[in-house]
TIDOGU-747148 format. One record per residue (C-alpha): residue number from 1; residue in three letters; x negated, y negated, z. Coordinates in Angstrom, 3 decimals. Each point is the difference from the previous one (the first is absolute). Layout:
[nuro NUM; "ALA"; [X; Y; Z]]
...
END
This chain:
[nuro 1; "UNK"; [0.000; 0.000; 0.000]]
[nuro 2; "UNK"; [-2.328; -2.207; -1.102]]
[nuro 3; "UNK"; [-2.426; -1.426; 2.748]]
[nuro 4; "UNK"; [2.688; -0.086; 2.981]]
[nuro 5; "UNK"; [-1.404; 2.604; 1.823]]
[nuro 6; "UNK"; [-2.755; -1.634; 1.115]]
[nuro 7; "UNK"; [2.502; -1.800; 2.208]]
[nuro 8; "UNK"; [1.489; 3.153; 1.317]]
[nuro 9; "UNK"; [-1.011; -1.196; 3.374]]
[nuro 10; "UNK"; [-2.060; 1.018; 2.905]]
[nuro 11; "UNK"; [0.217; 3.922; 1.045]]
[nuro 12; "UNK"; [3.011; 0.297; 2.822]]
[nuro 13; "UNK"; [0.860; 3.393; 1.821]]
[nuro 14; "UNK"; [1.856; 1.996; -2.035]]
[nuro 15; "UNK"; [3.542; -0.647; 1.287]]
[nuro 16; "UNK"; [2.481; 2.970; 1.309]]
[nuro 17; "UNK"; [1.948; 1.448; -3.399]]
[nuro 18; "UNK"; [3.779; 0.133; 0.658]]
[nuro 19; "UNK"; [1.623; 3.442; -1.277]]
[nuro 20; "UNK"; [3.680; -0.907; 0.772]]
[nuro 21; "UNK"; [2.564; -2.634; 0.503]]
[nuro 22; "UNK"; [0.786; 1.347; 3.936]]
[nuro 23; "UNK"; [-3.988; -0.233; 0.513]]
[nuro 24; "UNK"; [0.345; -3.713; -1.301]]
[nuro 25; "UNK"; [2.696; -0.423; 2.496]]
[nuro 26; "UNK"; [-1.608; 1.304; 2.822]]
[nuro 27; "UNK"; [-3.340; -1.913; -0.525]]
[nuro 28; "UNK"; [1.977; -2.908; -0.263]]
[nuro 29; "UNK"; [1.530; 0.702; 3.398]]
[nuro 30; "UNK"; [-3.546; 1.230; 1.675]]
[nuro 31; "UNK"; [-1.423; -3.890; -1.663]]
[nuro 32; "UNK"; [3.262; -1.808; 1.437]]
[nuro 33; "UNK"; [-0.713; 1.201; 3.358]]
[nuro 34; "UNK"; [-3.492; -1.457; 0.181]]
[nuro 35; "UNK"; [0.997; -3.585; -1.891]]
[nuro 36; "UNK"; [2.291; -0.355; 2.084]]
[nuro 37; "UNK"; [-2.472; -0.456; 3.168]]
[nuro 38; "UNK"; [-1.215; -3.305; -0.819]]
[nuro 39; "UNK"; [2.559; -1.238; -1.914]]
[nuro 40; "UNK"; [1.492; -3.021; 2.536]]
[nuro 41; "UNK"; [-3.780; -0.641; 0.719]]
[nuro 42; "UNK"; [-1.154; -0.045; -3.950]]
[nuro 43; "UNK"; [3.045; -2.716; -0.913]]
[nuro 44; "UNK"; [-0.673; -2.079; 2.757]]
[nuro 45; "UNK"; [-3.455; -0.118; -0.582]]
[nuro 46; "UNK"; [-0.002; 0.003; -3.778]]
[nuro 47; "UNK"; [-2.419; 3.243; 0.196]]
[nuro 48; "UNK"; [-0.133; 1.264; -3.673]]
[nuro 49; "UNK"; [0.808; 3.798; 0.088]]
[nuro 50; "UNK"; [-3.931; 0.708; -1.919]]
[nuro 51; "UNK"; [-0.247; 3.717; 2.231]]
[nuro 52; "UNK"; [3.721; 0.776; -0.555]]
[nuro 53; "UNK"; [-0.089; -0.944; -3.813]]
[nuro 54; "UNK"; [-3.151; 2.786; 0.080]]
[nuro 55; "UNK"; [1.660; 2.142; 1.500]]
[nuro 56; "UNK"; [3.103; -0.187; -2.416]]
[nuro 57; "UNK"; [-2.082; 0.864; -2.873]]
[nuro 58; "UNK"; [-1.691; 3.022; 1.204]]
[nuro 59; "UNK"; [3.310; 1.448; 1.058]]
[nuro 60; "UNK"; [0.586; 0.406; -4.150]]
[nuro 61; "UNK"; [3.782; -2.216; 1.142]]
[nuro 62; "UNK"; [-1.346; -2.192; -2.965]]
[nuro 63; "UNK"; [-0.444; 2.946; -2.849]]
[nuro 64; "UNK"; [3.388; 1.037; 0.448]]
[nuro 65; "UNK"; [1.725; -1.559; -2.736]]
[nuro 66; "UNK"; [-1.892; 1.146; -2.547]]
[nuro 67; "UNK"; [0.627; 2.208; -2.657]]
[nuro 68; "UNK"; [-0.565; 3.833; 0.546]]
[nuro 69; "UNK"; [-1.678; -0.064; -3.318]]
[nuro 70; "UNK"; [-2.950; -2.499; 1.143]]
[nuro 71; "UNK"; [0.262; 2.584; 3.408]]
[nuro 72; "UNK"; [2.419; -2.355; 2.217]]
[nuro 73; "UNK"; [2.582; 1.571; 1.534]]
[nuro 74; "UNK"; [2.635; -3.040; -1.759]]
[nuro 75; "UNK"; [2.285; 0.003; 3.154]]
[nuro 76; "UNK"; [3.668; -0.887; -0.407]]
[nuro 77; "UNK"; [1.009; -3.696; 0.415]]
[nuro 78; "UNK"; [2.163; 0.887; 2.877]]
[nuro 79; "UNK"; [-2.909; 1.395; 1.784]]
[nuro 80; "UNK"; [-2.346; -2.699; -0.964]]
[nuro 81; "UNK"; [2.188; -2.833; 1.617]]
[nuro 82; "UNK"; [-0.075; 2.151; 2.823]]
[nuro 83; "UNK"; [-3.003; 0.385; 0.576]]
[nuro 84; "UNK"; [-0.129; -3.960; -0.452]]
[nuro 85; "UNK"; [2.547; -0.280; 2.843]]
[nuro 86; "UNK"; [-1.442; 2.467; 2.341]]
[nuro 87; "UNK"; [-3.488; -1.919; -0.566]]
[nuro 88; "UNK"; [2.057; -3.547; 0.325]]
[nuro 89; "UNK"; [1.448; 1.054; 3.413]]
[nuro 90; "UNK"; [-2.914; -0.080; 1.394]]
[nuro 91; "UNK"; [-1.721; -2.636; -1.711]]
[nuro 92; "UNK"; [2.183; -1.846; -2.654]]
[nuro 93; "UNK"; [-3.457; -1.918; -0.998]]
[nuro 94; "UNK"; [-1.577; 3.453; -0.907]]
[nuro 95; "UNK"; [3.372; 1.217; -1.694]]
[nuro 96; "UNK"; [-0.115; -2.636; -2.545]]
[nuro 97; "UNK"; [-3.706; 0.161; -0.710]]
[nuro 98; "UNK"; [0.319; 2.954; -2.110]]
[nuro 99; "UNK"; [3.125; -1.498; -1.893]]
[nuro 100; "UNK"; [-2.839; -1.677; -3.305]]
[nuro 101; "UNK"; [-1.710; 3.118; 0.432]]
[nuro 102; "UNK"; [2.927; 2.127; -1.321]]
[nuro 103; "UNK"; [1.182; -2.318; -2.008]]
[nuro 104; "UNK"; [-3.041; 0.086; -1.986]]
[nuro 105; "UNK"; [0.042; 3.707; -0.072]]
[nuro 106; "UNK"; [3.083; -0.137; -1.932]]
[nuro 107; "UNK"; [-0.889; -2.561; -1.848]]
[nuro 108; "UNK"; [-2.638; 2.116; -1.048]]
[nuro 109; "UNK"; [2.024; 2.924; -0.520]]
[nuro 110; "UNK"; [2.811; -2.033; -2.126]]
[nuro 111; "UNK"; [-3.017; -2.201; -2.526]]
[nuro 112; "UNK"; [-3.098; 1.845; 0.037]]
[nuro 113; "UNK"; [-2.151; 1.808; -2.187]]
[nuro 114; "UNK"; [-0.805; 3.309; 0.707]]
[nuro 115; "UNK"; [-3.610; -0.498; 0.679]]
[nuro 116; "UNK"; [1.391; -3.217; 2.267]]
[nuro 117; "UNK"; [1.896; 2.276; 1.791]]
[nuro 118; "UNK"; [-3.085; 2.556; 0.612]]
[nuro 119; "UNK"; [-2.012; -2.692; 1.287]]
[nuro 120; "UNK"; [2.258; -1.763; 2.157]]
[nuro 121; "UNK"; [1.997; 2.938; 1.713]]
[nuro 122; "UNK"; [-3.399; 1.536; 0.536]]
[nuro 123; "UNK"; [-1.073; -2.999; 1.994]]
[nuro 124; "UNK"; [3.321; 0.513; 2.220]]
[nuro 125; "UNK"; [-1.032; 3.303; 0.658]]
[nuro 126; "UNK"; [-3.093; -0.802; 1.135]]
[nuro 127; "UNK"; [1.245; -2.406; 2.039]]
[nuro 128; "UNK"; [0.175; -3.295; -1.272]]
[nuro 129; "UNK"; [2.564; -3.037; 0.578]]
[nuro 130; "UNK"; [1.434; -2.531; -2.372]]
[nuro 131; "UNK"; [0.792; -3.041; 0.891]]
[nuro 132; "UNK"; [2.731; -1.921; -2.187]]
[nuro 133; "UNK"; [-1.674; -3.148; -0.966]]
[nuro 134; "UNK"; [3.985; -1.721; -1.950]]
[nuro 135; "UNK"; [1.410; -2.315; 1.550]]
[nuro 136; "UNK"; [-0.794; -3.742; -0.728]]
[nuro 137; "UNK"; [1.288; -3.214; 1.656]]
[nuro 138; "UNK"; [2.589; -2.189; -2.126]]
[nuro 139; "UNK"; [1.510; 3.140; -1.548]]
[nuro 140; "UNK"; [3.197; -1.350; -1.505]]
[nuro 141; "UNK"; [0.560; 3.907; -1.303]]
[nuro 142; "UNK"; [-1.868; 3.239; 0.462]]
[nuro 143; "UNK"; [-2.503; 0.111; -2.644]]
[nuro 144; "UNK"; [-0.368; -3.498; -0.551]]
[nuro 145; "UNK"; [-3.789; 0.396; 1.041]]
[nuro 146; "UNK"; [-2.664; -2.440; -0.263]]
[nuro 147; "UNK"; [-2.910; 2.780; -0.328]]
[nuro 148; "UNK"; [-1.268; 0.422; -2.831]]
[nuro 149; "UNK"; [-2.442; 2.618; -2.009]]
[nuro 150; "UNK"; [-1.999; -0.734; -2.873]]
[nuro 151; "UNK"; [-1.979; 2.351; -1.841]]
[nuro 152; "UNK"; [-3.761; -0.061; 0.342]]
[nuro 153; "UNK"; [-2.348; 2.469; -2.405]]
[nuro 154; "UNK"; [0.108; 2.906; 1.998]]
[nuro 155; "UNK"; [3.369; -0.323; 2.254]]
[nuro 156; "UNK"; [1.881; -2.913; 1.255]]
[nuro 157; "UNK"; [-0.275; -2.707; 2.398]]
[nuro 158; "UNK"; [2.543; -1.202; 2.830]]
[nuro 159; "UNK"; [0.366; -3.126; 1.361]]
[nuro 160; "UNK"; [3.026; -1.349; 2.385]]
[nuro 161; "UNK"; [1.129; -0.343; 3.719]]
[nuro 162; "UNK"; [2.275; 2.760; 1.578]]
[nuro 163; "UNK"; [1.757; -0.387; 3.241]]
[nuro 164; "UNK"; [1.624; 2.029; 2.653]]
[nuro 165; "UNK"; [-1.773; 3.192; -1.335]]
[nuro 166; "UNK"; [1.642; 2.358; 2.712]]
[nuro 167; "UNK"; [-2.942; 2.243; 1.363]]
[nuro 168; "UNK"; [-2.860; -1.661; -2.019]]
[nuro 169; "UNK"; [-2.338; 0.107; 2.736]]
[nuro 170; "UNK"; [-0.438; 3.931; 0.492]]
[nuro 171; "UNK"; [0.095; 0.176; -3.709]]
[nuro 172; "UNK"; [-2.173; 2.286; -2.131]]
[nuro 173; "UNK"; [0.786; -1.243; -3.271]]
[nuro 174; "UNK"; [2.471; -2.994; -1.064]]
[nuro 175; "UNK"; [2.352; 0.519; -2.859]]
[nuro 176; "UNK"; [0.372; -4.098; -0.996]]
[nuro 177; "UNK"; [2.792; -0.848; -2.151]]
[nuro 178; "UNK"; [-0.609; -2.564; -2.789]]
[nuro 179; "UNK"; [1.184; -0.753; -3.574]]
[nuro 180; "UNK"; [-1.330; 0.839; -3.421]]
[nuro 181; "UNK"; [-0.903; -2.128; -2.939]]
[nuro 182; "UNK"; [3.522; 0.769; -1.111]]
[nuro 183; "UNK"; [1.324; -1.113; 3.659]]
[nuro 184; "UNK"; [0.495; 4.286; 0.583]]
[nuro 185; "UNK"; [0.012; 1.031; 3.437]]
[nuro 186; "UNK"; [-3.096; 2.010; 0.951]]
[nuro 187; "UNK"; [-1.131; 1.618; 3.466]]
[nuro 188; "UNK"; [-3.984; 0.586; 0.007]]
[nuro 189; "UNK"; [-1.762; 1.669; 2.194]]
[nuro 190; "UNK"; [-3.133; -1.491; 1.798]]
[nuro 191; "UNK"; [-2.060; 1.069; 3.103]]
[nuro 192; "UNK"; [0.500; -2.084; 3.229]]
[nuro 193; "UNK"; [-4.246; -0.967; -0.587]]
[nuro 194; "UNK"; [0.136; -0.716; -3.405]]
[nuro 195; "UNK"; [-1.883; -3.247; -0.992]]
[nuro 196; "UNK"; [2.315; -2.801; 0.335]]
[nuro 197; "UNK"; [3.121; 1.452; 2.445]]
[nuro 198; "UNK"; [0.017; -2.438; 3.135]]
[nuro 199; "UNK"; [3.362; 1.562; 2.331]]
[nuro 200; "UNK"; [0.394; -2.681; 2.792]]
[nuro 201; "UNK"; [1.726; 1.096; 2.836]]
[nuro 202; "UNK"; [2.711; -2.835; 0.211]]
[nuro 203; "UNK"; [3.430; 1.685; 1.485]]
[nuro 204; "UNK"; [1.779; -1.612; 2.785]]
[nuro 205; "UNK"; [2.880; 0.981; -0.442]]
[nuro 206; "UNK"; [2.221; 0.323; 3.129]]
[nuro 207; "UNK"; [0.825; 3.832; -0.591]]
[nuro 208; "UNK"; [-1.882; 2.813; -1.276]]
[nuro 209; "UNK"; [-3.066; -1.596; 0.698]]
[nuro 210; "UNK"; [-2.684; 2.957; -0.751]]
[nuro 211; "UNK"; [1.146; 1.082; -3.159]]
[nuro 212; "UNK"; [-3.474; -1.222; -0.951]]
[nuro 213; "UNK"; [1.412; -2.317; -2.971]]
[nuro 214; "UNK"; [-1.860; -3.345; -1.149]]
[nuro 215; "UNK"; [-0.947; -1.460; -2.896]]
[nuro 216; "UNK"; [-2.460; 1.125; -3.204]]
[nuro 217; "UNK"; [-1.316; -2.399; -1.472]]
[nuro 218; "UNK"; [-1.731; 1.224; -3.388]]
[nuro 219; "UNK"; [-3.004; -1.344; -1.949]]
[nuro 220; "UNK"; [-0.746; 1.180; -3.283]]
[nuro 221; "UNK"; [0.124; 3.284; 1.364]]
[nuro 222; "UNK"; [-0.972; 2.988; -2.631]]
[nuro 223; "UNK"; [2.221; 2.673; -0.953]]
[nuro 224; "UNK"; [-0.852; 3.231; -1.041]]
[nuro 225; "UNK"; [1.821; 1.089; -3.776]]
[nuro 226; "UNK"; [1.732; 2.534; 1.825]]
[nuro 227; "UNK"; [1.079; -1.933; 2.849]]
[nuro 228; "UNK"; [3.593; -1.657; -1.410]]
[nuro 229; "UNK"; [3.047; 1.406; -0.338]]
[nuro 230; "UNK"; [2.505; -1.503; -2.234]]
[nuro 231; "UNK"; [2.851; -0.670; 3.273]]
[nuro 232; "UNK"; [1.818; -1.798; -2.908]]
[nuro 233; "UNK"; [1.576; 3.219; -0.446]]
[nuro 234; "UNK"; [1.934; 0.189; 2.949]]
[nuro 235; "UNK"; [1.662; -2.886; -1.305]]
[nuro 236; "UNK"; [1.047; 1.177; -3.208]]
[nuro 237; "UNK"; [1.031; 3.869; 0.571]]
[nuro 238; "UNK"; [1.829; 2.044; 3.318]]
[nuro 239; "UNK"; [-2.395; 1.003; 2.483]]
[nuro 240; "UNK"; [0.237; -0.106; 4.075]]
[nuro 241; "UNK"; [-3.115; -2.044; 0.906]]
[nuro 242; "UNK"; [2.142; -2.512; 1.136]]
[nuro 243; "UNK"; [2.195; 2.670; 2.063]]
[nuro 244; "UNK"; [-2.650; 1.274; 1.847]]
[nuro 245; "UNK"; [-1.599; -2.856; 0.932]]
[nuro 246; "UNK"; [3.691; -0.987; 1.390]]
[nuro 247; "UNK"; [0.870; 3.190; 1.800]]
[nuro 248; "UNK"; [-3.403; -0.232; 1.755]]
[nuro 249; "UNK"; [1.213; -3.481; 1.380]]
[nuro 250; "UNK"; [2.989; 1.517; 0.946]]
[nuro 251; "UNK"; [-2.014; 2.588; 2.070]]
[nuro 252; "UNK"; [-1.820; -2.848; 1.556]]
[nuro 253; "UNK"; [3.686; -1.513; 1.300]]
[nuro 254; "UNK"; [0.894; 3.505; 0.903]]
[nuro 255; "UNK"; [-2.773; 0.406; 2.714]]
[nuro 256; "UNK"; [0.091; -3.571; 1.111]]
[nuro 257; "UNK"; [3.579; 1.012; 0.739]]
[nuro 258; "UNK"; [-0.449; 3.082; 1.455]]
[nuro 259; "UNK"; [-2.676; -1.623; 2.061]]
[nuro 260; "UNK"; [2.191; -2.718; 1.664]]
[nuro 261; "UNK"; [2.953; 2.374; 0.645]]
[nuro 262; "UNK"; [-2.566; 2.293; 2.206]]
[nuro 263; "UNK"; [-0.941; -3.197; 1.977]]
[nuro 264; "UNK"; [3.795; -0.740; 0.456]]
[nuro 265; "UNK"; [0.760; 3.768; 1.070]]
[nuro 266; "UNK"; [-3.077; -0.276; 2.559]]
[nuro 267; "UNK"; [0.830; -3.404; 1.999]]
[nuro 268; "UNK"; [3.599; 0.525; -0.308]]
[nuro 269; "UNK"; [0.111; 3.185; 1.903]]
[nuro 270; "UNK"; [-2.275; -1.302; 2.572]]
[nuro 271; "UNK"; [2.096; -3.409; 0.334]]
[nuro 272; "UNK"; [1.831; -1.005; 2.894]]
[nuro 273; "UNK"; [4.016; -1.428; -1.480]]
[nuro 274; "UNK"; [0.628; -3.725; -0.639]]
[nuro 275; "UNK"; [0.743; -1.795; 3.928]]
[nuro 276; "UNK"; [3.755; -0.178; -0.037]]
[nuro 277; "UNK"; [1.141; 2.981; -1.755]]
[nuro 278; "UNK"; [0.106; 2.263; 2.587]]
[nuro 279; "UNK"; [-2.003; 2.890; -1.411]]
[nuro 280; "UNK"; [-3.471; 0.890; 1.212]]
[nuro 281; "UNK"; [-1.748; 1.244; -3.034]]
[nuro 282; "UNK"; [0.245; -1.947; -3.594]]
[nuro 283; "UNK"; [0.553; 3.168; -1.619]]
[nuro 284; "UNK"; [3.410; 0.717; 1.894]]
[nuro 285; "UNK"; [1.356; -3.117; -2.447]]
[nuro 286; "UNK"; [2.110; 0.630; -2.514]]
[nuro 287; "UNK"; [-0.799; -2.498; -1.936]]
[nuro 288; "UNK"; [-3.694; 0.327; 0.229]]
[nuro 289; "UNK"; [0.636; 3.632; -0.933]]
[nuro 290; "UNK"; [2.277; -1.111; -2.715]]
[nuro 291; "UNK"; [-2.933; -2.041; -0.997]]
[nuro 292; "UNK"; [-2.346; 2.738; -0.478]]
[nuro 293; "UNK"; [1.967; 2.001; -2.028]]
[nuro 294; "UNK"; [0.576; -3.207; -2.430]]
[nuro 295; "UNK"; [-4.287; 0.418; -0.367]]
[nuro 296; "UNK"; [-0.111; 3.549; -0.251]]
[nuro 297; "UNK"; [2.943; 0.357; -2.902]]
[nuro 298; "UNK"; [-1.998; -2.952; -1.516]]
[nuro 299; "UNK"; [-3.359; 2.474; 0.094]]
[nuro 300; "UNK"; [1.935; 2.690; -1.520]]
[nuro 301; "UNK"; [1.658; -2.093; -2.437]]
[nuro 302; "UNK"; [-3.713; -0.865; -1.328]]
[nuro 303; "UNK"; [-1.548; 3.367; 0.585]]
[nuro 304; "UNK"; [2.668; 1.510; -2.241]]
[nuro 305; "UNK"; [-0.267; -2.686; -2.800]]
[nuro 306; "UNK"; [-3.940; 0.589; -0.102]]
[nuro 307; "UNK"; [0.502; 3.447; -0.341]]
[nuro 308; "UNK"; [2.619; -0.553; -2.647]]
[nuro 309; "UNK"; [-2.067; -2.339; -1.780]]
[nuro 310; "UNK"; [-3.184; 1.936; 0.061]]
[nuro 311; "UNK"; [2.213; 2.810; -2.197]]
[nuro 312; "UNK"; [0.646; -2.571; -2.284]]
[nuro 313; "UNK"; [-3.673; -0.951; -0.748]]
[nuro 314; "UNK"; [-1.316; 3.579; 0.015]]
[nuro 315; "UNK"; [2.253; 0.592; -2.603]]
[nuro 316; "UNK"; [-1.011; -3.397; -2.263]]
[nuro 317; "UNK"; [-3.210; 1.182; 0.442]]
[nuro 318; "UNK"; [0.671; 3.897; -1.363]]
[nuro 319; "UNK"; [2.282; -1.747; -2.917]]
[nuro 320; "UNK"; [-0.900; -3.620; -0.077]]
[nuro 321; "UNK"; [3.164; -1.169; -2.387]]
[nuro 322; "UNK"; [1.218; -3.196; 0.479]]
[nuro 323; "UNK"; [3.288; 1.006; 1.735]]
[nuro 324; "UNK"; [-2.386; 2.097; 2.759]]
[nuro 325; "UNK"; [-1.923; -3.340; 0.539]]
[nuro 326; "UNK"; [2.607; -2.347; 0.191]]
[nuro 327; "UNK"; [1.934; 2.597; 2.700]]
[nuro 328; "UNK"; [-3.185; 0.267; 2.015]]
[nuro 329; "UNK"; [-1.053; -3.963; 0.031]]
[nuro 330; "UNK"; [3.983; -0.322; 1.008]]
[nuro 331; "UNK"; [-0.072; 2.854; 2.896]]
[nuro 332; "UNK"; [-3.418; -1.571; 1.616]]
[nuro 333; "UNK"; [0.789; -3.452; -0.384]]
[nuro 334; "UNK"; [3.140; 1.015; 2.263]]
[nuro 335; "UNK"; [-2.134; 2.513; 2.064]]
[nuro 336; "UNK"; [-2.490; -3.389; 0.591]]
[nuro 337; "UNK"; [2.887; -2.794; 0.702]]
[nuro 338; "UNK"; [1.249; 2.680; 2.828]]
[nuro 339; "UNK"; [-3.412; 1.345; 1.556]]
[nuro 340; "UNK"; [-0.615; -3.656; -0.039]]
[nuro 341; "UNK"; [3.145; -1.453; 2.037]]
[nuro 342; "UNK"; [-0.101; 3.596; 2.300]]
[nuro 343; "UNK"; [-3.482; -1.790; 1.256]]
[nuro 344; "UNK"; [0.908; -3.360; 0.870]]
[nuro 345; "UNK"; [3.052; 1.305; 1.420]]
[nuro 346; "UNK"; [-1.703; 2.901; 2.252]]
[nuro 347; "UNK"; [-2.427; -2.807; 0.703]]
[nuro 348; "UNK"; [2.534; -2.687; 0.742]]
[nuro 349; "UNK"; [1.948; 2.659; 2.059]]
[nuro 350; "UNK"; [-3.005; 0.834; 2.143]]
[nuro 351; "UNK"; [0.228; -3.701; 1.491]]
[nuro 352; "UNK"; [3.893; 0.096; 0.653]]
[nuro 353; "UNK"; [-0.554; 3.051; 1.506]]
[nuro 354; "UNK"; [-3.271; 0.269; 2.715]]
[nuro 355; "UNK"; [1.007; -3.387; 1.258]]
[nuro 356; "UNK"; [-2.692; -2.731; 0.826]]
[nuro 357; "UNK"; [-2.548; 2.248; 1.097]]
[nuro 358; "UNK"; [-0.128; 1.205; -3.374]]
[nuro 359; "UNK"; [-1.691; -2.953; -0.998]]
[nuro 360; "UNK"; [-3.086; -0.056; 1.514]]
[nuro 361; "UNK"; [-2.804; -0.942; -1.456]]
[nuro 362; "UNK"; [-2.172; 3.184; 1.573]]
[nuro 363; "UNK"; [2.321; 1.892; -1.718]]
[nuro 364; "UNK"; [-0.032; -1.630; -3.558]]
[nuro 365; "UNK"; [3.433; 1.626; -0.689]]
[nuro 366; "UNK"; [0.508; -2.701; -2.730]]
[nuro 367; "UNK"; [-2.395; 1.663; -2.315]]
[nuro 368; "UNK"; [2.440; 2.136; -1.537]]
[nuro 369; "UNK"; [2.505; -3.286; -1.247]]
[nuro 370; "UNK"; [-3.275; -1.835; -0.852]]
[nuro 371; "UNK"; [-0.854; 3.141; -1.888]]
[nuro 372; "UNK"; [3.418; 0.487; -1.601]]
[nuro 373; "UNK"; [-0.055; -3.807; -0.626]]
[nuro 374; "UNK"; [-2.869; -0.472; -1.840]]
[nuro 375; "UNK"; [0.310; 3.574; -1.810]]
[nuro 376; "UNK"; [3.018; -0.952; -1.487]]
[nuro 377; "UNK"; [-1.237; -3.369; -1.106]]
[nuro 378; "UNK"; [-2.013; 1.846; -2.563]]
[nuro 379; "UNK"; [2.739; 0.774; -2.434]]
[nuro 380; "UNK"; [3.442; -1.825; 1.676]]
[nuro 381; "UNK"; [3.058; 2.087; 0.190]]
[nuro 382; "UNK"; [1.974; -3.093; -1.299]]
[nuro 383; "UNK"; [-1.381; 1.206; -3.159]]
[nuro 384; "UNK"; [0.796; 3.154; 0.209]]
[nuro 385; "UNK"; [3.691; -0.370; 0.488]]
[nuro 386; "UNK"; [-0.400; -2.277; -3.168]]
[nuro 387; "UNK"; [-1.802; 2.435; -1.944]]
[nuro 388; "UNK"; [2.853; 2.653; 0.772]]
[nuro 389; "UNK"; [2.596; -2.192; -0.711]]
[nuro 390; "UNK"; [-1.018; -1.432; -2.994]]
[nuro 391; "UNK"; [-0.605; 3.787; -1.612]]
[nuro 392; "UNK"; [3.874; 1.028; 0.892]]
[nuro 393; "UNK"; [1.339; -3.067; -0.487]]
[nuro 394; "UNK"; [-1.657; -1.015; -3.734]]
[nuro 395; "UNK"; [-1.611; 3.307; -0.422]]
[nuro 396; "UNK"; [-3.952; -1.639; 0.380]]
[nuro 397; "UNK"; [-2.168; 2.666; 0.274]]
[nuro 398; "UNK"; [-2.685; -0.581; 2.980]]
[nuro 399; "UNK"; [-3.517; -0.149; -1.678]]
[nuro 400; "UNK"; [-2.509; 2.848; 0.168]]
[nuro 401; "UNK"; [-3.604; -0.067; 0.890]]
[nuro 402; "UNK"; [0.536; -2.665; 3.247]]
[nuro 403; "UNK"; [-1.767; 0.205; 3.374]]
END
């Protein structure tokens, strides 16, 4: 593949090779238990998760979704936003820092040439994490980038400024958006070192603050000829790039959720009633318990739709016609707007619930809204409910190939 594998990287223990979807599940649980130690400590703080994001990789979680032909074990969808919301329980920050990562595996899998695809799943195998270098500031639509590639003898050359690039900083390799002489959407791939990459470590945002994201600035930096994949594609023909990327976020929302609701559980067992009411314990209320139950239906309500939603983009990605797409993009964007309003309402509950002592600061109990906040920022659910509306209403089909 041309000269690229010069910057295959430094030599990394060989990571742990996943032979099921239940061994996925359980290593995901074993990993949970252990991220969630530090969690309260690591947000406060702003400790970037560098050991946990190690460990992640040589647990093989981030092979999974590829293709049993390039010797991945290509999960279901259902089980990979699972395994996103078992992770995101424990650590929302280290949920989402995987979410580029697969992304660009199907990305990969959708628009690449075969000896792309050699390279590039190989490099999962052995370990390595991309980060998803696409976003840029002033966006007025998705793909309006500002990045650009030029040609240059021998490959290409990148130049631009990308922002909130969501796990950047443990990053093996960036995959950089930018546009074509012919204004086509492209995704190369560049090593983290390579000449010219600058990442500046710049979030501050209120809420998932160690997802490791910042800014890349990029200097004339060289691009191997086998580097760029023509991500124009997922623009013009039915594929589930876009899908996955969603039902990942949706996973994200799901264990943020799931998260909050445990904390509520927890204090309100162990809480004395309101003064006044005559009861002694706050769970003998009915209408705390009533409460509850609103949360947990909520979490069911969302667990089902991810499931249901995850069928939908296995199946666009077995027989990618445009009528399998457009169902899937339809079933996650509804799977997202719900795992999305489940978490600021299991974190919004928590408060009602546990009473003032809830809120102390030793306790940093208002992670999970701050989380579910700023997580849902990303991609606004306003949207969402637009983007469903406007495809039964006027029959607009949702486009493919988005983040």
């Amino acid at each position: 593949m041309g000269n690229i594998s010069q910057f295959a990287g430094k030599t990394k223990p060989t990571p742990h090779r996943i032979e099921s979807e239940e061994e996925a599940l359980a290593i995901a649980r074993e990993l949970a238990l252990r991220f969630s130690d530090r969690a309260s400590e690591r947000d406060l703080e702003r400790v970037l998760p560098h050991d946990e994001l190690d460990q992640l990789a040589q647990s093989g979680l981030l092979a999974i979704s590829i293709p049993s032909e390039y010797e991945g074990i290509d999960v279901y969808n259902v089980v990979l936003a699972e395994i996103t919301a078992i992770l995101s329980e424990a650590d929302s920050s280290i949920g989402q820092i995987p979410q580029g990562h697969f992304y660009v595996l199907e990305a990969l899998r959708q628009h690449a040439t075969e000896e792309q695809k050699q390279f590039f799943f190989g490099r999962a195998m052995a370990g390595d994490r991309f980060g998803s270098a696409l976003s840029e500031s002033g966006d007025k639509i998705i793909g309006d980038d500002k990045t650009r590639i030029t040609g240059n003898g021998a490959g290409y050359r990148i130049n631009g400024r990308k922002q909130y690039c969501t796990g950047v900083l443990f990053a093996d390799w960036l995959a950089i958006s930018a546009l074509d002489a012919a204004d086509r959407m492209t995704i190369s791939f560049v090593p983290r070192a390579a000449e010219g990459v600058r990442i500046i470590d710049d979030w501050d945002s209120f809420g998932q603050r160690v997802t490791g994201s910042g800014t890349a600035v990029l200097e004339n930096v060289h691009v191997d000829l086998g580097s760029v994949v023509p991500h124009h594609r997922g623009f013009e023909r039915p594929n589930t790039v876009g899908s996955v990327g969603q039902i990942i976020h949706a996973g994200v929302d799901l264990g943020i959720a799931r998260a909050a609701f445990r904390e509520t559980l927890h204090l309100v067992r162990d809480a004395a009633a309101a003064k006044g009411n005559g009861m002694e314990r706050a769970s003998e209320d009915a209408l705390t318990t009533a409460r509850v139950g609103e949360v947990a239906i909520r979490l069911e309500a969302a667990t089902a739709l991810i499931e249901h939603a995850g069928r939908k983009v296995d199946t666009a990605q077995v027989d990618p016609t445009e009528e399998h797409a457009v169902e899937a993009s339809l079933s996650v964007t509804a799977a997202k707007v719900l795992a999305a309003e489940a978490a600021l309402e299991a974190a919004n509950a928590l408060f009602d619930l546990a009473g003032s002592a809830s809120a102390k600061v030793a306790l940093n109990l208002d992670r999970y809204w701050r989380n579910a906040r700023a997580h849902a920022l990303q991609d606004p659910v306003r949207w969402k409910h637009h983007l469903v509306g406007n495809h039964h209403l006027k029959g607009v089909k949702p486009r493919s190939g988005l983040l």
